[in-house]
N, CA, C and O atoms as a GROMACS GRO file, in nm:
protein
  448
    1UNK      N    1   0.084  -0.118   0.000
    1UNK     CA    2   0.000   0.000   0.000
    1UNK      C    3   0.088   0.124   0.000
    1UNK      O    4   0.188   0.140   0.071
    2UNK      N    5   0.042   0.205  -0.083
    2UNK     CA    6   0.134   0.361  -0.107
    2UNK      C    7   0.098   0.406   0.012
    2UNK      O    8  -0.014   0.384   0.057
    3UNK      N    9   0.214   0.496   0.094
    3UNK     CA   10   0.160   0.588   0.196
    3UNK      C   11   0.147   0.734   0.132
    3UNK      O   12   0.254   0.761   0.077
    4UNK      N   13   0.062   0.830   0.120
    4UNK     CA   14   0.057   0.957   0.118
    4UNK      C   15   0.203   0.998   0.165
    4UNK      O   16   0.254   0.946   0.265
    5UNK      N   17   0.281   1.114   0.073
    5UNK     CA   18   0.392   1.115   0.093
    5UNK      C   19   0.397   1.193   0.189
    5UNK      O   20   0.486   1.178   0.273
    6UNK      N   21   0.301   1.299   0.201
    6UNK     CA   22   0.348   1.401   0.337
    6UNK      C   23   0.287   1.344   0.449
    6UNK      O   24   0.300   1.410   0.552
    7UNK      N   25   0.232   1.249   0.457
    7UNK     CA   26   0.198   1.196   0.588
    7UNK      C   27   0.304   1.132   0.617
    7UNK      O   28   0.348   1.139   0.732
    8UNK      N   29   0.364   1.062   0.524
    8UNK     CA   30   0.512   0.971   0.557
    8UNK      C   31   0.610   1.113   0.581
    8UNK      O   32   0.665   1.098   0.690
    9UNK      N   33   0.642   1.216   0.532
    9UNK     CA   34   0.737   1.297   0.568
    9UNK      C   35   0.734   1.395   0.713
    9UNK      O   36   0.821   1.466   0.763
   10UNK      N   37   0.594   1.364   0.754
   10UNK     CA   38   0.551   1.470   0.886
   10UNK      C   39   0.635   1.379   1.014
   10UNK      O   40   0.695   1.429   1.110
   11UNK      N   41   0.615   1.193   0.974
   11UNK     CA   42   0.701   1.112   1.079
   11UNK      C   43   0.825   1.042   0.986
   11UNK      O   44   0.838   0.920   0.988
   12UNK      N   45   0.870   1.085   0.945
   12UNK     CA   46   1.012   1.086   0.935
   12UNK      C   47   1.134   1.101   0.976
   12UNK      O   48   1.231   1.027   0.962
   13UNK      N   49   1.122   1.205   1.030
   13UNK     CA   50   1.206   1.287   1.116
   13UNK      C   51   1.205   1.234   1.200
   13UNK      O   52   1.316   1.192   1.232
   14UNK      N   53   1.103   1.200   1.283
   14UNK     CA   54   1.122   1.081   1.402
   14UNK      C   55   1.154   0.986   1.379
   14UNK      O   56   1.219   0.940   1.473
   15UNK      N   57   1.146   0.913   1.289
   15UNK     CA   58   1.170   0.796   1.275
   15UNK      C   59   1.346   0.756   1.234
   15UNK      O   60   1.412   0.654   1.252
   16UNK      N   61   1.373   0.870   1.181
   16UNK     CA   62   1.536   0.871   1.172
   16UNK      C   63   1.610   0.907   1.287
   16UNK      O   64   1.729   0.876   1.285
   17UNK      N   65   1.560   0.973   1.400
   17UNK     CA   66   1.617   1.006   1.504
   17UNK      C   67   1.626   0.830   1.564
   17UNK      O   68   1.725   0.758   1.565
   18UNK      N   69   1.455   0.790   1.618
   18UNK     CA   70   1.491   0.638   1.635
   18UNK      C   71   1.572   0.564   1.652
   18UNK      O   72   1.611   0.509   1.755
   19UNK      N   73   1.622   0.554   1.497
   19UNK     CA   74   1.731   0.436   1.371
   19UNK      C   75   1.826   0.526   1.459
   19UNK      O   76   1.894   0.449   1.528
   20UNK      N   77   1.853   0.633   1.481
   20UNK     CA   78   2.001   0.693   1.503
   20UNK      C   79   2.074   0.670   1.665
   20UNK      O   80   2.178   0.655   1.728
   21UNK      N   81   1.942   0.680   1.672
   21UNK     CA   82   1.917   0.612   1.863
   21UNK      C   83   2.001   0.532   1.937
   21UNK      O   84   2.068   0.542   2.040
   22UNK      N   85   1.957   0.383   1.788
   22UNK     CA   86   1.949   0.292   1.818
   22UNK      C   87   2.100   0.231   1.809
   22UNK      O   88   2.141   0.140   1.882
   23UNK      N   89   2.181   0.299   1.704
   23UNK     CA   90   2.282   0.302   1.630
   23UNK      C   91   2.339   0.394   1.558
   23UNK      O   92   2.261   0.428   1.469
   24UNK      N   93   2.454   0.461   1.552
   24UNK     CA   94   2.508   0.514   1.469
   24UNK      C   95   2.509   0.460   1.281
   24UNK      O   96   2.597   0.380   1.248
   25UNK      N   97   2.449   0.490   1.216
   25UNK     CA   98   2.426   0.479   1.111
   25UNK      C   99   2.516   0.603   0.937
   25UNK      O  100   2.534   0.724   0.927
   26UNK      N  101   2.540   0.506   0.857
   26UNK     CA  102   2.543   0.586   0.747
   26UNK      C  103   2.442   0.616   0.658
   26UNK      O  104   2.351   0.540   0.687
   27UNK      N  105   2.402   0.702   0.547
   27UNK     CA  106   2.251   0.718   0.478
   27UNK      C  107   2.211   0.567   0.398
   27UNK      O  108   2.094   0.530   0.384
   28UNK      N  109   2.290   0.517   0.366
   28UNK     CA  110   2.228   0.445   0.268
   28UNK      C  111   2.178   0.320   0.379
   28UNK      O  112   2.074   0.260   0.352
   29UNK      N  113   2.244   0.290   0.485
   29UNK     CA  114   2.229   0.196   0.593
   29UNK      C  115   2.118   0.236   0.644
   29UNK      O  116   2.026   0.154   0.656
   30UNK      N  117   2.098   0.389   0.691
   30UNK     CA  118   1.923   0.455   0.706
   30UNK      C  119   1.872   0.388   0.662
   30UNK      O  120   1.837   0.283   0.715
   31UNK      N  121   1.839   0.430   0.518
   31UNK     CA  122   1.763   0.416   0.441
   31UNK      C  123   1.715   0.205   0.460
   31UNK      O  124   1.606   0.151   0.481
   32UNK      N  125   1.816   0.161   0.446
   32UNK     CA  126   1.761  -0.009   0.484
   32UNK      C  127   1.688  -0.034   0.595
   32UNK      O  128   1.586  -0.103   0.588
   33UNK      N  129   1.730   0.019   0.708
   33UNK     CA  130   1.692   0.002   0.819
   33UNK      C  131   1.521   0.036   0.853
   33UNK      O  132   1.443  -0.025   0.926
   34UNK      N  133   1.497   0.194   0.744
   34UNK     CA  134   1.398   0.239   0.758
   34UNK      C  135   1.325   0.135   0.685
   34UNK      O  136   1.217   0.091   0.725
   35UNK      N  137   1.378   0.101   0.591
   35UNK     CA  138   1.267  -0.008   0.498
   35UNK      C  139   1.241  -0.170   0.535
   35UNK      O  140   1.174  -0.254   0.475
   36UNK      N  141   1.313  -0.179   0.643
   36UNK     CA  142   1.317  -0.303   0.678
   36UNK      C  143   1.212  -0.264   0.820
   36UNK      O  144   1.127  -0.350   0.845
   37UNK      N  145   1.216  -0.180   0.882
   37UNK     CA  146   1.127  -0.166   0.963
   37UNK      C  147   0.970  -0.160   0.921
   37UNK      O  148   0.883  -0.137   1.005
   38UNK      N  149   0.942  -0.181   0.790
   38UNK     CA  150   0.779  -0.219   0.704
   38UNK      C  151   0.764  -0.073   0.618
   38UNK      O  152   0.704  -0.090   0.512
   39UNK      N  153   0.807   0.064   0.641
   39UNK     CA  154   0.828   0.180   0.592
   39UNK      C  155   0.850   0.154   0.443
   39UNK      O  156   0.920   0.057   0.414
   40UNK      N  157   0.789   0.239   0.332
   40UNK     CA  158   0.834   0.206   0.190
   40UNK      C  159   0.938   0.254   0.190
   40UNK      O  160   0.976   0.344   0.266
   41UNK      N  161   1.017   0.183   0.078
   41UNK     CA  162   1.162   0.276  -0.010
   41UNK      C  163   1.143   0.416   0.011
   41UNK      O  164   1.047   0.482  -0.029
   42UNK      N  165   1.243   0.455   0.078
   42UNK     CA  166   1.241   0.629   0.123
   42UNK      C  167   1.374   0.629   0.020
   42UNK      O  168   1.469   0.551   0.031
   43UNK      N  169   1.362   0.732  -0.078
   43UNK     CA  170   1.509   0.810  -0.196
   43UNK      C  171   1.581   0.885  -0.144
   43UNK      O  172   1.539   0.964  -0.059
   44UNK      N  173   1.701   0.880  -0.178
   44UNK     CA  174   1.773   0.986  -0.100
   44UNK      C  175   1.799   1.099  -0.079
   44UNK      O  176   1.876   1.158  -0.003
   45UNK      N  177   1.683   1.146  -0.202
   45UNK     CA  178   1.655   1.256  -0.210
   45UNK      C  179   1.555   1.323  -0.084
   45UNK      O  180   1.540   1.443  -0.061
   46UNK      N  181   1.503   1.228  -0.024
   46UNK     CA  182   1.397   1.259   0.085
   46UNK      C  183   1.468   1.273   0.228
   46UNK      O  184   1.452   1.363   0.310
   47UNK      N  185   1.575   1.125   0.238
   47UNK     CA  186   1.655   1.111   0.349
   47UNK      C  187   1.771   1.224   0.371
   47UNK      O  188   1.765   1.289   0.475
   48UNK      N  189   1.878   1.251   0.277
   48UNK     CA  190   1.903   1.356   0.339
   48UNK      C  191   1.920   1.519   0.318
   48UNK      O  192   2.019   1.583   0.351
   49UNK      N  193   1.809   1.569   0.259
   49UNK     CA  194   1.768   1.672   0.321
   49UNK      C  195   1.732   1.707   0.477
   49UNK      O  196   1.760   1.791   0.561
   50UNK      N  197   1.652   1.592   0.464
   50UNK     CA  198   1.588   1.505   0.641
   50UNK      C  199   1.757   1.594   0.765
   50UNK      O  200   1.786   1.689   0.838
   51UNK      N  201   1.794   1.504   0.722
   51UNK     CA  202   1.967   1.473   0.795
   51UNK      C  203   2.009   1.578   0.779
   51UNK      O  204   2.066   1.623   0.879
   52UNK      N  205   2.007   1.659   0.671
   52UNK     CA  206   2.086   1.810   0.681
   52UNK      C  207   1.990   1.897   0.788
   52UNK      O  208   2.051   1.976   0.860
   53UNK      N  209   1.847   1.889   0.802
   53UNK     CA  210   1.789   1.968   0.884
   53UNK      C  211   1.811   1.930   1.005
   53UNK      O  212   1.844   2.011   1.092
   54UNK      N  213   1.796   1.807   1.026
   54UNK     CA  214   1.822   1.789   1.160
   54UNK      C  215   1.994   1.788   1.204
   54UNK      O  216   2.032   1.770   1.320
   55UNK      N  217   2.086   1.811   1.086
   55UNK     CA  218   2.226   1.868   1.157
   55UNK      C  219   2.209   2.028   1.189
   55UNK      O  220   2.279   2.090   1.268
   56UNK      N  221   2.118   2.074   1.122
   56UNK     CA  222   2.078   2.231   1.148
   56UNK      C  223   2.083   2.289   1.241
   56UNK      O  224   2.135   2.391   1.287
   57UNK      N  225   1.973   2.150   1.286
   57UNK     CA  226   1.915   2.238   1.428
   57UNK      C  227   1.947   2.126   1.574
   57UNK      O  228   1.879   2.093   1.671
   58UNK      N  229   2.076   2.095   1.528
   58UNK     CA  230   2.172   2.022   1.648
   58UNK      C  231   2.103   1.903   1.705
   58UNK      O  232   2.110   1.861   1.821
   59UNK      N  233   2.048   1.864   1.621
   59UNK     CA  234   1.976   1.711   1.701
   59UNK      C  235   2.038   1.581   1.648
   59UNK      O  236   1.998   1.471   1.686
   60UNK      N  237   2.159   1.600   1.541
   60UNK     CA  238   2.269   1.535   1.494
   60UNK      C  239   2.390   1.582   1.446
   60UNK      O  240   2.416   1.664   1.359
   61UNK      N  241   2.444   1.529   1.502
   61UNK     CA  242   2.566   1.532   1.395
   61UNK      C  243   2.695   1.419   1.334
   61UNK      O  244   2.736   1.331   1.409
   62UNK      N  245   2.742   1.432   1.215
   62UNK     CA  246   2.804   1.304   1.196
   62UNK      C  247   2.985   1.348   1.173
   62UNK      O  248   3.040   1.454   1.205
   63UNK      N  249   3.035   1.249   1.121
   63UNK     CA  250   3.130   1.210   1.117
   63UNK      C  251   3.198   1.121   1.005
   63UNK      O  252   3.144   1.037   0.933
   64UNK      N  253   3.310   1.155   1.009
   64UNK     CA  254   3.356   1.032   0.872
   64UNK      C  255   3.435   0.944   0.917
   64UNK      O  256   3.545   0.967   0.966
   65UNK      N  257   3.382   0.831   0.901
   65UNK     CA  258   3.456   0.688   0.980
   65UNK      C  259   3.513   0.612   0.832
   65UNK      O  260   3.486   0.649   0.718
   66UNK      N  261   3.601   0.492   0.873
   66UNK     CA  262   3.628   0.413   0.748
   66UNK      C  263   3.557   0.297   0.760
   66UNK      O  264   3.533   0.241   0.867
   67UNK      N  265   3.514   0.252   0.629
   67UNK     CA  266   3.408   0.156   0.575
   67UNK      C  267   3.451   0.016   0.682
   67UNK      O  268   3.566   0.004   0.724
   68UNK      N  269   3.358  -0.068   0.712
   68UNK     CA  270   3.422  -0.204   0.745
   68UNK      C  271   3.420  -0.278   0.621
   68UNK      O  272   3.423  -0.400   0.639
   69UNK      N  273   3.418  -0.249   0.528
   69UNK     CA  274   3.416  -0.288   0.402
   69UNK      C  275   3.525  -0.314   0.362
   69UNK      O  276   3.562  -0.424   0.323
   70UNK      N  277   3.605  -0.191   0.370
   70UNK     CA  278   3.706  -0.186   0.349
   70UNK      C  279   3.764  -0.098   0.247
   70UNK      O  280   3.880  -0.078   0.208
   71UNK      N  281   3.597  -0.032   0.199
   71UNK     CA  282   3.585   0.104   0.123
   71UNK      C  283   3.603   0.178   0.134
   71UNK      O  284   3.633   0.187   0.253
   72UNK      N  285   3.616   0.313   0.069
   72UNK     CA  286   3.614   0.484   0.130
   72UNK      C  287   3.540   0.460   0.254
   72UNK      O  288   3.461   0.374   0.294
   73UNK      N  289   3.603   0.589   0.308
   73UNK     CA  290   3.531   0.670   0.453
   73UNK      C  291   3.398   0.699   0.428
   73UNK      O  292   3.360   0.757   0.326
   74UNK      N  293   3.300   0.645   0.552
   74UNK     CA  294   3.120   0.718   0.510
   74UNK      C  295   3.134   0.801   0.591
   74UNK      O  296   3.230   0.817   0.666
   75UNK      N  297   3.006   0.881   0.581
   75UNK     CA  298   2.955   0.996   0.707
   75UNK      C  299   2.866   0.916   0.800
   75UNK      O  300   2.751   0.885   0.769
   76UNK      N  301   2.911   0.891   0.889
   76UNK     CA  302   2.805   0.838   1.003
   76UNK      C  303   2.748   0.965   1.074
   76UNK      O  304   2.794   1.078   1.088
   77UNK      N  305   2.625   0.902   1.116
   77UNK     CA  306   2.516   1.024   1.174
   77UNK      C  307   2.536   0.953   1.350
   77UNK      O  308   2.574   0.844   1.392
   78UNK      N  309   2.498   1.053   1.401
   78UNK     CA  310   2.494   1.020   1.566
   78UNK      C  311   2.378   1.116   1.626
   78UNK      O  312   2.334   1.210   1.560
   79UNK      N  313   2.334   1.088   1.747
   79UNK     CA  314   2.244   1.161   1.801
   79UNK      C  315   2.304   1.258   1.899
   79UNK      O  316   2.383   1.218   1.984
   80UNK      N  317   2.273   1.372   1.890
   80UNK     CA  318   2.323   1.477   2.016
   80UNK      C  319   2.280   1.451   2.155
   80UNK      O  320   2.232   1.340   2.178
   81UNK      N  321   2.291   1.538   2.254
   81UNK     CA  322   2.157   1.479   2.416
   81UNK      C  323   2.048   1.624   2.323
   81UNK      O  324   1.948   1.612   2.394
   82UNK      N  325   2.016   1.717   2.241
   82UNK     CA  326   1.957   1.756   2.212
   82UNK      C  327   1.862   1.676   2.102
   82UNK      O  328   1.742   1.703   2.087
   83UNK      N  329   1.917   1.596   2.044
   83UNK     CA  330   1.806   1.531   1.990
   83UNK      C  331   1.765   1.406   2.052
   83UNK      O  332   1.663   1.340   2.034
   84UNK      N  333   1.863   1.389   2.126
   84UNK     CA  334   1.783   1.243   2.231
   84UNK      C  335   1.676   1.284   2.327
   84UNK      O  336   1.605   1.213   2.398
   85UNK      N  337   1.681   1.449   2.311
   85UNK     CA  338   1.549   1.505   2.448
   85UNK      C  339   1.441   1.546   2.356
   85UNK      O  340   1.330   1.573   2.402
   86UNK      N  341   1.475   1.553   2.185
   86UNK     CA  342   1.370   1.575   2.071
   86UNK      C  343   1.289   1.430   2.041
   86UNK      O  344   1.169   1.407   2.026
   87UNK      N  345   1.389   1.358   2.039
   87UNK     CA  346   1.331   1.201   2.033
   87UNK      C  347   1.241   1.166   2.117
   87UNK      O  348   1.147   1.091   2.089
   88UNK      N  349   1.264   1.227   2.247
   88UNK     CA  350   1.172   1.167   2.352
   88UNK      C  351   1.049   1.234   2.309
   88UNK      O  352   0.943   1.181   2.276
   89UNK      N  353   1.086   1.376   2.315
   89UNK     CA  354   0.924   1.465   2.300
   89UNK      C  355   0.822   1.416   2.187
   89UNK      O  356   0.701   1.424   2.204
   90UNK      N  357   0.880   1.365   2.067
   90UNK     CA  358   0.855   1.326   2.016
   90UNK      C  359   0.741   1.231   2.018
   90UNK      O  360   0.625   1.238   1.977
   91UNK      N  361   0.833   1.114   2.096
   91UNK     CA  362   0.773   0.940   2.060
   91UNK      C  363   0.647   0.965   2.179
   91UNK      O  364   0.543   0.901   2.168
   92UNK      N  365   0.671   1.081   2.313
   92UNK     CA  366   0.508   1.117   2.383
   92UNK      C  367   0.435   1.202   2.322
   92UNK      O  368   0.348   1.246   2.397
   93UNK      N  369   0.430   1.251   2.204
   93UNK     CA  370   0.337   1.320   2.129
   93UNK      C  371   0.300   1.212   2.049
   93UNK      O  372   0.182   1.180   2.033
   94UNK      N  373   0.392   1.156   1.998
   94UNK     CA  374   0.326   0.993   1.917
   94UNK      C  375   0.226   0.949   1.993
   94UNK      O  376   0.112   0.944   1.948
   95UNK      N  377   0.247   0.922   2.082
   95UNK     CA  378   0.164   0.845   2.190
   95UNK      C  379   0.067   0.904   2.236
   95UNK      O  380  -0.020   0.822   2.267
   96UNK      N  381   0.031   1.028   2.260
   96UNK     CA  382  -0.081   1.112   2.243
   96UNK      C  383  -0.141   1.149   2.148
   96UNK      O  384  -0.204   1.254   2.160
   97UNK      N  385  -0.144   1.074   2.012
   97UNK     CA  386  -0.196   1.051   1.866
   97UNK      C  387  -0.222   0.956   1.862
   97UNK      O  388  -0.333   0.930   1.908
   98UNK      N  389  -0.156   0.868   1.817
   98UNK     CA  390  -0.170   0.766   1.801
   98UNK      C  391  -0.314   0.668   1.826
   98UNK      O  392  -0.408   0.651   1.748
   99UNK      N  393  -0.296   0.625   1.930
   99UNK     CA  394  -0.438   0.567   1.996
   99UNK      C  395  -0.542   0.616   1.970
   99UNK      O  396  -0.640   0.545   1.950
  100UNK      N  397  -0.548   0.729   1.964
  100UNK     CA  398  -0.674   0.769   1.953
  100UNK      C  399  -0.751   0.796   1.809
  100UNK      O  400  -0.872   0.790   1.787
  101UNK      N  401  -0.633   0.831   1.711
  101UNK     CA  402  -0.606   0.814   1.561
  101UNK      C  403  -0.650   0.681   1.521
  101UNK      O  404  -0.749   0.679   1.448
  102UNK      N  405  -0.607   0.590   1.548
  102UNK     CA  406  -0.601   0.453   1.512
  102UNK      C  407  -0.746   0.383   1.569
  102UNK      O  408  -0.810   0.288   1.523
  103UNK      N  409  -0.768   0.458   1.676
  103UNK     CA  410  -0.968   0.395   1.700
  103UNK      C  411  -1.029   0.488   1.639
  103UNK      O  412  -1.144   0.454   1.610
  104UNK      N  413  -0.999   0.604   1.602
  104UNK     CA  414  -1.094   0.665   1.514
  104UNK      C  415  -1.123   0.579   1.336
  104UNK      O  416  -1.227   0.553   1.276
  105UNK      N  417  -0.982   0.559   1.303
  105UNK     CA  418  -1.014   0.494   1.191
  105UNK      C  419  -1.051   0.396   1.185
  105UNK      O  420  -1.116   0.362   1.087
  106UNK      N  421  -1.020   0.294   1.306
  106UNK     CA  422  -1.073   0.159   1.281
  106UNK      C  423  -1.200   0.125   1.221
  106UNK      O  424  -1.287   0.204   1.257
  107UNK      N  425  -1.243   0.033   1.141
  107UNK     CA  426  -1.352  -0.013   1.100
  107UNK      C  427  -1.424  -0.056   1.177
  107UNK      O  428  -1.394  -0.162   1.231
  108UNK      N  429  -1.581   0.031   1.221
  108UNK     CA  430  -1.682  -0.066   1.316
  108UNK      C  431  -1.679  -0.186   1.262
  108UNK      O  432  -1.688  -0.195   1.140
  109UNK      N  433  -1.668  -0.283   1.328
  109UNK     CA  434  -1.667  -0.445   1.309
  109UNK      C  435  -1.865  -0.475   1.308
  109UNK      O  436  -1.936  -0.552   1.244
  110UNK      N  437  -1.892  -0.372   1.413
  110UNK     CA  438  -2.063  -0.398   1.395
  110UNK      C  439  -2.117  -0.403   1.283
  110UNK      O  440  -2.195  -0.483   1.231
  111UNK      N  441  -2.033  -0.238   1.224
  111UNK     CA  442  -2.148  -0.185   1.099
  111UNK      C  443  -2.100  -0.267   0.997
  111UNK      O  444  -2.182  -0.255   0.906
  112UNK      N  445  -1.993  -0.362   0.954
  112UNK     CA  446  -1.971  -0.449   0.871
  112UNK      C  447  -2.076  -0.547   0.804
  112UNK      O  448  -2.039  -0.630   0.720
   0.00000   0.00000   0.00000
């Protein structure tokens, strides 16, 4: 199922903080992680703009490490304590949506 793209871009931003949370990450490794979590193919054209705003406004910042590959150096992303206190605010505003979002749409099972 397609998601509406600006509904997917309004939680985005959270959702990359998350992934960044969870792990220090490079973009294209994002980008798997996000899609492996059930999320469609996000382009990278979407992801990092994402990542440049949130280096903006100090809720990340990265670094250039060398590949375990054994490839060029990537930019790894990391979380600041400013975006680990954005993350939080965040995932309790999720949570004050959410539920109540999700029984609104549900399908009466009655009126079926």
């Amino acid at each position: 199922m397609a998601i509406r793209s600006q509904l997917l871009k309004g939680v985005l931003p959270a959702c990359i903080l998350a992934v960044i949370d969870r792990q220090p990450v490079y973009g294209y490794e994002l980008a798997q992680k996000l899609e492996e979590s059930g999320l469609p193919e996000i382009s990278d054209g979407t992801i990092y703009p994402i990542l440049l705003r949130l280096q903006k406004q100090k809720l990340v910042y990265s670094e250039m490490r060398p590949s375990e590959s054994g490839g060029p150096k990537r930019k790894y992303y990391f979380l600041t304590a400013e975006g680990k206190n954005e993350l939080l605010q965040m995932r309790a505003e999720w949570g004050a949506i959410a539920n109540p979002v999700s029984t609104m749409l549900k399908e009466d099972q009655a009126n079926v």
